[in-house]
C-alpha positions as CSV (number, residue, x, y, z in Angstrom):
1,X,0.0,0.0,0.0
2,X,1.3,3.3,-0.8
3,X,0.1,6.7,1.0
4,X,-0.4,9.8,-0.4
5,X,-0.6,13.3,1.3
6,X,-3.1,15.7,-0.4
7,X,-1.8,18.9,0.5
8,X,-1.5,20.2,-2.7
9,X,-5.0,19.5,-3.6
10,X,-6.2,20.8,-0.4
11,X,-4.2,24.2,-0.8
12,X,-5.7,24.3,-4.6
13,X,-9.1,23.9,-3.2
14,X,-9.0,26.3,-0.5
15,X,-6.8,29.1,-3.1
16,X,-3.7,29.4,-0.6
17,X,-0.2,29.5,-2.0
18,X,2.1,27.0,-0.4
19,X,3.8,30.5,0.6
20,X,1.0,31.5,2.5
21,X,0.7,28.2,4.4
22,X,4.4,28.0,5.1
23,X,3.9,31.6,7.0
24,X,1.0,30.5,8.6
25,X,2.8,27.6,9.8
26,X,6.5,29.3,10.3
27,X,7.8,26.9,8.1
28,X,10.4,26.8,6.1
29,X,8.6,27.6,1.9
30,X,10.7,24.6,0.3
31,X,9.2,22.1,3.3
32,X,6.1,22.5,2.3
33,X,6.9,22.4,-1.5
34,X,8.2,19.4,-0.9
35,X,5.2,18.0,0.6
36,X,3.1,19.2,-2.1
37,X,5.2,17.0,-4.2
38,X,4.9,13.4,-5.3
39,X,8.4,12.3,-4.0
40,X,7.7,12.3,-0.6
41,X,8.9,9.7,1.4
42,X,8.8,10.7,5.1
43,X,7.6,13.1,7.4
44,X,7.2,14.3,10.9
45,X,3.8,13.0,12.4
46,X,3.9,16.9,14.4
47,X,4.3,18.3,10.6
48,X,1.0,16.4,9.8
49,X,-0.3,17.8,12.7
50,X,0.3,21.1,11.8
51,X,-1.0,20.9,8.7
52,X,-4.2,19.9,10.0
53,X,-4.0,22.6,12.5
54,X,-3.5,25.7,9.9
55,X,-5.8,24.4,7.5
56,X,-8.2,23.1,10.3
57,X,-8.6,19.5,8.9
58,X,-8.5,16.2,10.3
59,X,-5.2,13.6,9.8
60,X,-7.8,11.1,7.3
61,X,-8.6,14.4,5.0
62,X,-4.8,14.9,4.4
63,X,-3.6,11.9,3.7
64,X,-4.8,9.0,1.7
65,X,-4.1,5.3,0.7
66,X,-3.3,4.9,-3.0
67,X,-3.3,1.4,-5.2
68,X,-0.4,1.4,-6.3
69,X,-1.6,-0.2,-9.6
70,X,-3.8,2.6,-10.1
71,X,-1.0,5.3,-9.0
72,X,1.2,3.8,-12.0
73,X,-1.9,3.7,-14.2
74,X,-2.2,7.7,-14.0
75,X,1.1,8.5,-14.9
């Protein structure tokens, strides 16, 4: 199983900049570029949880299991 964080999705949704969140969060503007990327291999569970705190989500919303067969279908 392969997980997937959303943030970029959510951001789009919600019309905030990643630069916006990474003030809101006082976080570094390439960490959350990162995150809004699809090589993302790790993160900080209190990162997750501040995500959901500045965008005022839960943990499930953010991140989201992907079939992998399906992931390589997309691309």
């Amino acid at each position: 199983m392969k997980i997937k964080i959303r943030l970029k999705e959510l951001l789009e949704e919600r019309g905030i900049s990643q630069r916006q969140l990474s003030l809101r969060m006082n976080m570094r503007p390439a960490t959350i570029s990162h995150l809004c990327s699809d090589s993302v291999d790790r993160v900080y569970i209190r990162t997750l949880e501040q995500i959901c705190d500045a965008l005022d989500i839960t943990v499930d919303q953010l991140i989201v299991s992907v079939n992998e067969k399906e992931d390589i279908a997309d691309k």
